[in-house]
BAFI-3210 file (N, C-alpha, C; in Angstrom, 3 decimals, decimal comma, padded with zeros to 6 digits):
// residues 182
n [1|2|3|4|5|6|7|8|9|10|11|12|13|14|15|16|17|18|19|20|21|22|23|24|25|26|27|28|29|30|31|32|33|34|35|36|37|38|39|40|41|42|43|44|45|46|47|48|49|50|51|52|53|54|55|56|57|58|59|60|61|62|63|64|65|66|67|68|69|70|71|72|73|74|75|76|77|78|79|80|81|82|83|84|85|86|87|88|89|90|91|92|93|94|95|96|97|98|99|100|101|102|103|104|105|106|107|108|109|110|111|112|113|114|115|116|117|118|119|120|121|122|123|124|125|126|127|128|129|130|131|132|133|134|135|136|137|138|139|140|141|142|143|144|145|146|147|148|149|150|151|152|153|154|155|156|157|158|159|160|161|162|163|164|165|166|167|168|169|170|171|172|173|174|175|176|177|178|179|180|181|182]
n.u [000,212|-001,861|-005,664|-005,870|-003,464|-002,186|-004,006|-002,985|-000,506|-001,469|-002,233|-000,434|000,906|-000,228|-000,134|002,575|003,160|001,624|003,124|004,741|004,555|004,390|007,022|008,049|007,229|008,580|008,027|005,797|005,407|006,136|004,446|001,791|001,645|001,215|003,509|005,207|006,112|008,882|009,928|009,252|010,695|013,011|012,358|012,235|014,840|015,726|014,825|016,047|018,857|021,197|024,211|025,301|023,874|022,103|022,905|023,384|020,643|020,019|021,482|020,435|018,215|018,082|018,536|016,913|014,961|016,337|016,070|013,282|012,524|013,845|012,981|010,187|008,323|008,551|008,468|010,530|009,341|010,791|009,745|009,493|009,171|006,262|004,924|004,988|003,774|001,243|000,882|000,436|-001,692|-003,516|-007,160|-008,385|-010,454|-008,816|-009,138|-008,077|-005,153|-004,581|-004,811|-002,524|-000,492|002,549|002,163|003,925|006,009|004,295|002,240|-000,678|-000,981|-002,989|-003,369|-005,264|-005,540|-003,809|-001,326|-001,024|-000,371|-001,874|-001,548|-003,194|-006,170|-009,050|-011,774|-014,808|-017,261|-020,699|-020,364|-018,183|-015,527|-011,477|-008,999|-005,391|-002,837|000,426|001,414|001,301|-001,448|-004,897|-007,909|-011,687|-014,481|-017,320|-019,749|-021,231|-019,153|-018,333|-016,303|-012,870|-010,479|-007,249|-003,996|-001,536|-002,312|-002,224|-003,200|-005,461|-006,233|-009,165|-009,965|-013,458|-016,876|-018,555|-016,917|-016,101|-014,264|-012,817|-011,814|-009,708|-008,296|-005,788|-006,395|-008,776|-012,004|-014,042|-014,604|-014,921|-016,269|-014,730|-013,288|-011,260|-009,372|-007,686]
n.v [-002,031|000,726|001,006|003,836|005,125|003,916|004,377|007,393|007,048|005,723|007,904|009,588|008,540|008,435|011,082|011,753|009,841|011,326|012,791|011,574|008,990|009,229|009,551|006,630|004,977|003,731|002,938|004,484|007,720|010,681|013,137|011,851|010,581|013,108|014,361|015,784|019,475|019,537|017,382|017,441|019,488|018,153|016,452|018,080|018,755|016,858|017,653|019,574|020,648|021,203|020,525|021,972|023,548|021,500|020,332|022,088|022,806|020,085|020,578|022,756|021,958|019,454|020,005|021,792|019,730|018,495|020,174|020,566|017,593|017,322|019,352|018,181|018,210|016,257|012,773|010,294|006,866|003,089|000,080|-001,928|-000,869|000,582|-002,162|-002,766|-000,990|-001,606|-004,229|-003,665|-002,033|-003,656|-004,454|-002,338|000,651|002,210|003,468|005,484|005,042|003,016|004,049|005,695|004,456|003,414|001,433|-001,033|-002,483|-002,720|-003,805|-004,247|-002,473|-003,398|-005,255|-008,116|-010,392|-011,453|-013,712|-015,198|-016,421|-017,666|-015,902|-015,317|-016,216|-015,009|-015,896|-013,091|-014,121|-015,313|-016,770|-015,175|-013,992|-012,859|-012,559|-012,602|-011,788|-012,998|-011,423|-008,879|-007,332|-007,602|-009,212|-009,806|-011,541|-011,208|-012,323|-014,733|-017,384|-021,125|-022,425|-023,919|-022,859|-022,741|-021,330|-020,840|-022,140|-021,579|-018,551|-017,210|-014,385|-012,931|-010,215|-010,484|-010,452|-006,998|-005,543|-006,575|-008,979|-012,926|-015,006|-018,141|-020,896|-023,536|-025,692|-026,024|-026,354|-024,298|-020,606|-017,876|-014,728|-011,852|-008,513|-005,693|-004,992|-003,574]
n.w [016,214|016,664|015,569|015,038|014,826|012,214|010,743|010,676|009,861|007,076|006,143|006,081|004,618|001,731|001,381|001,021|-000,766|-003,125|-004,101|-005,348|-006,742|-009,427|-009,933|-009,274|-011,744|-013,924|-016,708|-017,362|-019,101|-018,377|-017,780|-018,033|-015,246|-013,696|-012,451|-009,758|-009,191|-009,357|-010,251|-012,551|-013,876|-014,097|-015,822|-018,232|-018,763|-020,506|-023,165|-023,887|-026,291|-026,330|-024,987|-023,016|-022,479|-021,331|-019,059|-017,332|-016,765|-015,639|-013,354|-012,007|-012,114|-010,542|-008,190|-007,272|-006,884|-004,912|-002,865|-002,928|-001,546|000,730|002,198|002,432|001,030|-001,130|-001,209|-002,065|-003,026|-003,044|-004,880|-003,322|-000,354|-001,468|-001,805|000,634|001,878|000,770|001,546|004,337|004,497|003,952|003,596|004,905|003,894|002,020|-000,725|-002,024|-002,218|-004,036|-006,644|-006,329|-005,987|-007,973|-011,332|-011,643|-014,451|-016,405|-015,000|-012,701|-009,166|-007,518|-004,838|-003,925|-002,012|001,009|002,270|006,018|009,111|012,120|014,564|017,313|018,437|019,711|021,152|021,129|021,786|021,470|019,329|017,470|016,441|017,147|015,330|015,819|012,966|011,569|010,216|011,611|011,839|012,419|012,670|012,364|012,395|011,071|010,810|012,621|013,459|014,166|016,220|016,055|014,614|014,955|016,475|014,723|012,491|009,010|006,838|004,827|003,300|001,308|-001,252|-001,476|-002,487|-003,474|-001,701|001,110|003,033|003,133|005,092|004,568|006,217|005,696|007,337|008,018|006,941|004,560|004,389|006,489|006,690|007,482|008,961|009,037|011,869|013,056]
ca.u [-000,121|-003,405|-006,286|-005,431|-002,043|-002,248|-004,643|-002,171|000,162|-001,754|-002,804|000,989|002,002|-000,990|000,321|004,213|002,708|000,859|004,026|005,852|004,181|005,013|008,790|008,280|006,901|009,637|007,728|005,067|005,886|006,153|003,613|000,618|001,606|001,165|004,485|005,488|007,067|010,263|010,448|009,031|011,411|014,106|012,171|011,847|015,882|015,952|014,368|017,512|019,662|022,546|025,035|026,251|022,455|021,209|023,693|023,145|019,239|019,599|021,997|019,795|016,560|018,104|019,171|015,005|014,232|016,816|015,324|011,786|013,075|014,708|011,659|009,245|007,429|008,690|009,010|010,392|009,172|010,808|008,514|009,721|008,558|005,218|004,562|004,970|002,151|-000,103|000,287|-000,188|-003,310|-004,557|-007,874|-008,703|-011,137|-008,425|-009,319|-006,860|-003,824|-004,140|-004,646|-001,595|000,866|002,527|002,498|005,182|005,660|002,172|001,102|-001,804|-000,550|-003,857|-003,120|-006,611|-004,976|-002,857|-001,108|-000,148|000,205|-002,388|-000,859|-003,927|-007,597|-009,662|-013,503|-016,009|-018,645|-022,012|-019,492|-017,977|-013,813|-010,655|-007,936|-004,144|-002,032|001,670|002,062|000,741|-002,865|-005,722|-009,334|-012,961|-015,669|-018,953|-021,022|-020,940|-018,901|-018,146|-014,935|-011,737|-009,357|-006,297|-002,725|-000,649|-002,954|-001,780|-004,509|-005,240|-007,793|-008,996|-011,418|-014,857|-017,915|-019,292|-015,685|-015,725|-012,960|-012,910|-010,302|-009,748|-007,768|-005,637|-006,510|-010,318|-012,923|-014,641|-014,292|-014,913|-016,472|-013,977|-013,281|-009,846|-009,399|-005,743]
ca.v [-000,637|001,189|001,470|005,625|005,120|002,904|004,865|007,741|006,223|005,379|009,228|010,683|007,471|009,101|012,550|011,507|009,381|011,995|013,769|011,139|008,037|008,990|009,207|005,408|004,468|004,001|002,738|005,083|009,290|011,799|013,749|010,952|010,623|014,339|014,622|017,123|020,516|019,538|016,561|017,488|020,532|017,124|015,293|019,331|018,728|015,839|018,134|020,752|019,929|021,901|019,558|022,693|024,303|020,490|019,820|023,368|022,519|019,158|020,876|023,471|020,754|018,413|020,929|021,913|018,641|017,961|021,111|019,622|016,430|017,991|020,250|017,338|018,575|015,348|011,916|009,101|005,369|002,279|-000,532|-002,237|000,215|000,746|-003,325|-002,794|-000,215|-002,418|-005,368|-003,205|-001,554|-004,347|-004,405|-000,731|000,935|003,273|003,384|006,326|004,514|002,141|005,322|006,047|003,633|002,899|000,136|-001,737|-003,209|-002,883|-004,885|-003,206|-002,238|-003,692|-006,495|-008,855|-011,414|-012,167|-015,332|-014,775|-017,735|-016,928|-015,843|-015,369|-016,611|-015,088|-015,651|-012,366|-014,426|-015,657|-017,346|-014,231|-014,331|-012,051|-012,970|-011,945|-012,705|-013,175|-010,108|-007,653|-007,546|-008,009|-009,117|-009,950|-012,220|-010,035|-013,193|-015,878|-018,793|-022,404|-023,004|-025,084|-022,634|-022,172|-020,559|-021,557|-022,368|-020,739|-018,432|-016,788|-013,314|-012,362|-009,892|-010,951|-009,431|-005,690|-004,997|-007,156|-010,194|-014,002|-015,630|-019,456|-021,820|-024,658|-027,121|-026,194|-026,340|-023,733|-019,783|-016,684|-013,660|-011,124|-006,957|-005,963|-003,621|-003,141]
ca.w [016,054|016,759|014,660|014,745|014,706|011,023|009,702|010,520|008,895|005,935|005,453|005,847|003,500|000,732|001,466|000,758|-002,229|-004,346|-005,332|-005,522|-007,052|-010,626|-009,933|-009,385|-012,797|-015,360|-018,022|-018,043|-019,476|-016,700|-018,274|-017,517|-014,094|-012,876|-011,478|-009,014|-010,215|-009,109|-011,100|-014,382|-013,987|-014,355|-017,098|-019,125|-019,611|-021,766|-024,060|-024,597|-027,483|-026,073|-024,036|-021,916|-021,616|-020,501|-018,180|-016,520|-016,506|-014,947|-012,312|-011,411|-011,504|-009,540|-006,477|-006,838|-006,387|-003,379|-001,598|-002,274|-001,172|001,928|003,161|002,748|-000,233|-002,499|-000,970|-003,259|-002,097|-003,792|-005,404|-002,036|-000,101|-002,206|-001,719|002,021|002,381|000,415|002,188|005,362|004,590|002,997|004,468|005,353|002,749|001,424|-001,938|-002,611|-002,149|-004,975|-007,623|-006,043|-006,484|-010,074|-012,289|-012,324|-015,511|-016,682|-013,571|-011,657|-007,981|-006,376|-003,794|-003,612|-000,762|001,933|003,504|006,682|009,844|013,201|016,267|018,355|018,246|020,761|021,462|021,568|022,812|020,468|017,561|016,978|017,467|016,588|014,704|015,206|012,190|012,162|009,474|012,814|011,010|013,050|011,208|013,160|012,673|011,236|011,146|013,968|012,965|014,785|016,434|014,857|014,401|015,963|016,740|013,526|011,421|008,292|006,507|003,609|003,161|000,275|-001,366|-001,866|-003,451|-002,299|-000,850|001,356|002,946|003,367|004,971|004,676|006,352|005,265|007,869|008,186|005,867|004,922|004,950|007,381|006,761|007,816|008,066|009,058|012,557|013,221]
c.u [-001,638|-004,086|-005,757|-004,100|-001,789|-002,966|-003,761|-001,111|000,252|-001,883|-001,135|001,411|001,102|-000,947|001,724|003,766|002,267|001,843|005,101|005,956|004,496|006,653|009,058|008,138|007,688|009,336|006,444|005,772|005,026|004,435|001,909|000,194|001,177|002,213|004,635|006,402|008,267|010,921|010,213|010,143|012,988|013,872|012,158|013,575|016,155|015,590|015,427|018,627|020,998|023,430|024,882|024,574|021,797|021,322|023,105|021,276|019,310|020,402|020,802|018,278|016,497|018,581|017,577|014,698|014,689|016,449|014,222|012,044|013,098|013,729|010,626|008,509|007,317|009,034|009,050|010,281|009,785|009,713|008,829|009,228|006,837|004,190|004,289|003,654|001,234|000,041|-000,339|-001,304|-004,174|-005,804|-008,907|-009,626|-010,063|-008,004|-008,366|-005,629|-003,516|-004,066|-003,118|-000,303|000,584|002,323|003,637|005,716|004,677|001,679|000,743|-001,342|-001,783|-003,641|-004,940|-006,676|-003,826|-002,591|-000,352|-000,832|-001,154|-001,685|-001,644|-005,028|-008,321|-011,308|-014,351|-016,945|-019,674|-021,370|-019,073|-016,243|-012,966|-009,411|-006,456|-003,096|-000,509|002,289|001,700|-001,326|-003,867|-007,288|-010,482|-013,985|-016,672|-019,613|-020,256|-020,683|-018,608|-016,605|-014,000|-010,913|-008,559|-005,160|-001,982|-000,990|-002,748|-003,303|-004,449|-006,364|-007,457|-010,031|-012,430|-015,232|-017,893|-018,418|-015,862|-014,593|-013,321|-011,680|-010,509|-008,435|-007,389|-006,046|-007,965|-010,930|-014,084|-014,223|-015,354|-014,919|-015,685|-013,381|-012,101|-010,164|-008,885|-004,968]
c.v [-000,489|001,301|002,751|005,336|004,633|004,021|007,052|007,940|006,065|006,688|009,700|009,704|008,278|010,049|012,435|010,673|010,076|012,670|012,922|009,462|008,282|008,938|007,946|004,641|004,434|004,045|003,993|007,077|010,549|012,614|013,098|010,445|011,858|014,571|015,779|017,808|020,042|018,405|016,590|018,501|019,316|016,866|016,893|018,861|018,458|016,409|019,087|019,745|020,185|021,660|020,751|023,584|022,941|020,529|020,939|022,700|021,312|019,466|021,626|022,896|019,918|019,283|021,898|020,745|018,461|018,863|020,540|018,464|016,387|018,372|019,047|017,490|017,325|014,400|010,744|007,489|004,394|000,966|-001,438|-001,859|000,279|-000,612|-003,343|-002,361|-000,564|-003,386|-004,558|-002,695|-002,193|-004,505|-003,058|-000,463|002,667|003,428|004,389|005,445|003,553|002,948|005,254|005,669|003,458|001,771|-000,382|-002,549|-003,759|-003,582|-003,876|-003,478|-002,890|-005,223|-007,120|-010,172|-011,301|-012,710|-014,508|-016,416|-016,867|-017,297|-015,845|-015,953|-016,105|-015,084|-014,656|-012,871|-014,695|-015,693|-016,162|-014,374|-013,072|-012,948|-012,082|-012,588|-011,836|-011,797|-009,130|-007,459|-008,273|-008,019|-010,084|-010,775|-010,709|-010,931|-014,284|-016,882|-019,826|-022,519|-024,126|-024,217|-022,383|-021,663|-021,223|-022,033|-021,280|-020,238|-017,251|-015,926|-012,859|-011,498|-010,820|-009,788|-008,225|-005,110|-005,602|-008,717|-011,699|-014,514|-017,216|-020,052|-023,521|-025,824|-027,473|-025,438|-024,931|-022,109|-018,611|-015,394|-012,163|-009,171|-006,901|-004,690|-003,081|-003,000]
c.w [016,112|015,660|013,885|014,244|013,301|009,934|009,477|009,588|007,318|005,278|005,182|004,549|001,482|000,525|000,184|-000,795|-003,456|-004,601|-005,614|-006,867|-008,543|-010,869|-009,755|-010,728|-013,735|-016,637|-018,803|-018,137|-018,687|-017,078|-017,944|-015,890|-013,208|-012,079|-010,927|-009,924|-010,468|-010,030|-012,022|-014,452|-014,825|-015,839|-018,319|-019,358|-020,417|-022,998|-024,849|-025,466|-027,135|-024,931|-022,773|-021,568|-020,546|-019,515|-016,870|-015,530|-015,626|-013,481|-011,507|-010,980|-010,803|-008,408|-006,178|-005,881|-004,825|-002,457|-001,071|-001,314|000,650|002,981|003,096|002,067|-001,436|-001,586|-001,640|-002,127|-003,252|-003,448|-004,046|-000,509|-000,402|-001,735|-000,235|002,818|001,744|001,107|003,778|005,466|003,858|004,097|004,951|003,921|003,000|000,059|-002,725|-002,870|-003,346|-006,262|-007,394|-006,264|-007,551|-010,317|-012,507|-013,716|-016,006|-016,032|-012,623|-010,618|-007,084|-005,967|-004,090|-002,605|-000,398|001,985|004,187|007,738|011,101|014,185|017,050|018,000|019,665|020,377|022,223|021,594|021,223|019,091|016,946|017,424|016,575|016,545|014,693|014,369|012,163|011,150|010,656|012,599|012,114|012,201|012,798|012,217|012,079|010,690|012,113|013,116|014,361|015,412|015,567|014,582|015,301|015,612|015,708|012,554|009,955|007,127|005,195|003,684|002,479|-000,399|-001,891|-002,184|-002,281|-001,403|000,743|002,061|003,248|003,872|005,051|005,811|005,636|005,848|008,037|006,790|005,695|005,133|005,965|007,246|007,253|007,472|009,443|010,522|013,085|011,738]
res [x|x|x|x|x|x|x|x|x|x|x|x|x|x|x|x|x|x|x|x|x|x|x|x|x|x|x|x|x|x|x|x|x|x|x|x|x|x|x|x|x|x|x|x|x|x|x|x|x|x|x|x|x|x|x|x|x|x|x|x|x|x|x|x|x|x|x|x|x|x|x|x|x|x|x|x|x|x|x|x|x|x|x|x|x|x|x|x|x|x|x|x|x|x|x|x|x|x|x|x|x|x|x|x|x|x|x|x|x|x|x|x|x|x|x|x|x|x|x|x|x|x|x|x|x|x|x|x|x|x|x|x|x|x|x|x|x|x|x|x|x|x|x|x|x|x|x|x|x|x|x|x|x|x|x|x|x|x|x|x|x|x|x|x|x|x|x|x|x|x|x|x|x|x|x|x|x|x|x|x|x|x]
***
């Protein structure tokens, strides 16, 4: 996929996320998340004492929600899901997206490495090369390094300082300055 096309991607996925990302959080109370109308309208039932008023309320809050739902106003992602579009935009400076996703069991949503396997190695000229790795992920050289890597070499990028990436290799010594551009 294209640069555009990804970063596409990444904006409709941060769109579909902001009304939806607290409907993922179980542990934490709707109320801290900012949930959309449609779903606090859900979590306002639990509050009625009166079996035959609740019931009503969670009818009429859940046929909100499935409109929202429906029209495109509410899209729910599972933590499956959620994990997917972090490993994919790992790389990108979209600093929204990690606000965005929940906590899963009080574990912070921010990714800080990859492993993935290289499929390509090509040489831009004056020790400068591009990297395609076997997740789709493409990453560049922004200082001139030495030759030695190659096609299968399995590799690992991870942040460094100042935002930043490094990726290593297992078979060579030594890491690689790296900024992500697929």
């Amino acid at each position: 996929m294209k640069m555009g096309g990804l970063k596409s991607l990444a904006a409709a996925a941060l769109c579909a996320l902001f009304g939806t990302a607290s409907a993922l959080a179980q542990n934490n109370p709707p109320a801290q998340q900012g949930s959309p109308e449609a779903l606090a309208a859900i979590y306002a039932c639990a509050n009625n004492h009166n079996d035959a008023e609740r019931l009503a309320c969670y009818d009429a809050a859940v046929s909100r929600l499935h409109t929202a739902e429906a029209s495109g106003q509410v899209v729910a992602i599972d933590r499956e899901q959620a994990t997917r579009l972090q490993h994919e935009s790992f790389g990108f400076n979209l600093p929204s997206i990690t606000r965005l996703l929940p906590n899963f069991n009080g574990q912070p949503s921010s990714l800080t490495r990859i492993e993935s396997q290289l499929t390509s190695v090509s040489d831009r000229g004056q020790g400068y090369h591009t990297y395609r790795l076997a997740n789709g992920q493409t990453w560049v050289d922004i200082e001139p390094t030495g030759a030695g890597w190659r096609v299968g070499d399995a590799v690992v990028v991870r942040q460094a300082s100042f935002g930043s990436f490094l990726m290593t290799s297992t078979r060579v010594v030594g890491a690689r300055r790296v900024r992500r551009q697929e």
